[in-house]
matplotlib code that plots the C-alpha trace (Angstrom):
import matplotlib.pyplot as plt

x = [113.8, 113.2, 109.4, 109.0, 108.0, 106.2, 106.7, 102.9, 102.5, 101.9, 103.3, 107.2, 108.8, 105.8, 105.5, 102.8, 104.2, 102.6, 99.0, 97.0, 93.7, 91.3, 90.1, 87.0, 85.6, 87.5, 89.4, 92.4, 94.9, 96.6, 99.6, 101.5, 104.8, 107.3, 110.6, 111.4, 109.7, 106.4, 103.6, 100.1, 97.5, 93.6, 91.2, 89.0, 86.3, 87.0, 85.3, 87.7, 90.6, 91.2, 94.8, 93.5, 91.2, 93.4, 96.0, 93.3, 92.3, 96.2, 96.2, 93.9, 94.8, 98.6, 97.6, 95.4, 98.4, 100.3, 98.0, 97.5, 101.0, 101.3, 98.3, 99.8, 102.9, 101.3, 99.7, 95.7]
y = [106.0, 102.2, 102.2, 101.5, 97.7, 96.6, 92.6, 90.8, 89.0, 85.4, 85.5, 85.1, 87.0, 89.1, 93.1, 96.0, 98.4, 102.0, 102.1, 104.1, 105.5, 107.4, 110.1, 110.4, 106.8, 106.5, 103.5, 101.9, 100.3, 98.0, 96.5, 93.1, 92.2, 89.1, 88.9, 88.1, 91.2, 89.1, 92.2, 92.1, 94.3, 94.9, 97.5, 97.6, 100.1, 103.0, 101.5, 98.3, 99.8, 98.3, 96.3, 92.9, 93.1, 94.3, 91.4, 89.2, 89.6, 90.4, 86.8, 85.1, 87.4, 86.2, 82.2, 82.8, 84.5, 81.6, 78.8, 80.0, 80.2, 76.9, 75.2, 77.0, 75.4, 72.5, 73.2, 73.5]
z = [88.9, 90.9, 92.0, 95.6, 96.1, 98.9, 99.8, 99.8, 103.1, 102.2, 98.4, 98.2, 95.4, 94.8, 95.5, 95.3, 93.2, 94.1, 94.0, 91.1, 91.7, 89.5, 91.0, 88.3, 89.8, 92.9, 91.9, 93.0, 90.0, 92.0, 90.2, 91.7, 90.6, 91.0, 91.9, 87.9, 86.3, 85.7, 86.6, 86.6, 87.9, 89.1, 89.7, 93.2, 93.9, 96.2, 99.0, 98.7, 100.9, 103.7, 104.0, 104.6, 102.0, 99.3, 100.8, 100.5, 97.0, 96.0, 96.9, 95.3, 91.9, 92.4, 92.9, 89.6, 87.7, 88.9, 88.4, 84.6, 83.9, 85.2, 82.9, 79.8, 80.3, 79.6, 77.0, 78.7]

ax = plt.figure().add_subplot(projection="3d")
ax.plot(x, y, z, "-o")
ax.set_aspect("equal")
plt.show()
């Protein structure tokens, strides 16, 4: 079964994968992935659910994934 991948706006190569929420705390799981398999995930409260938010922070979590793979590359 392929998971349905939705393109980021404003990150190339990188999709949402379908969104998780708990239904106990009213969470979303929301888990990114790139173009090469690289996946990574975070968790928002409920109230966090409006698209340019969740664009927004899918953002800022993708340019930290990418900035800490670039430091451990060399070796920081």
């Amino acid at each position: 079964m392929t998971e349905t991948r939705t393109p980021v706006a404003g990150a190339d190569g990188w999709f949402y994968l379908p969104f998780e929420r708990n239904e106990e705390t009213a969470e979303h799981r929301i888990r990114l992935v790139r173009e090469d398999g690289v996946e990574t995930a975070f968790t928002l409260p409920g109230f966090v659910e409006q698209g340019d938010e969740l664009g927004q922070i899918a953002l800022l979590v993708i340019r930290a994934r990418e900035r800490w793979r670039d430091l451990k590359g060399v070796g920081a």
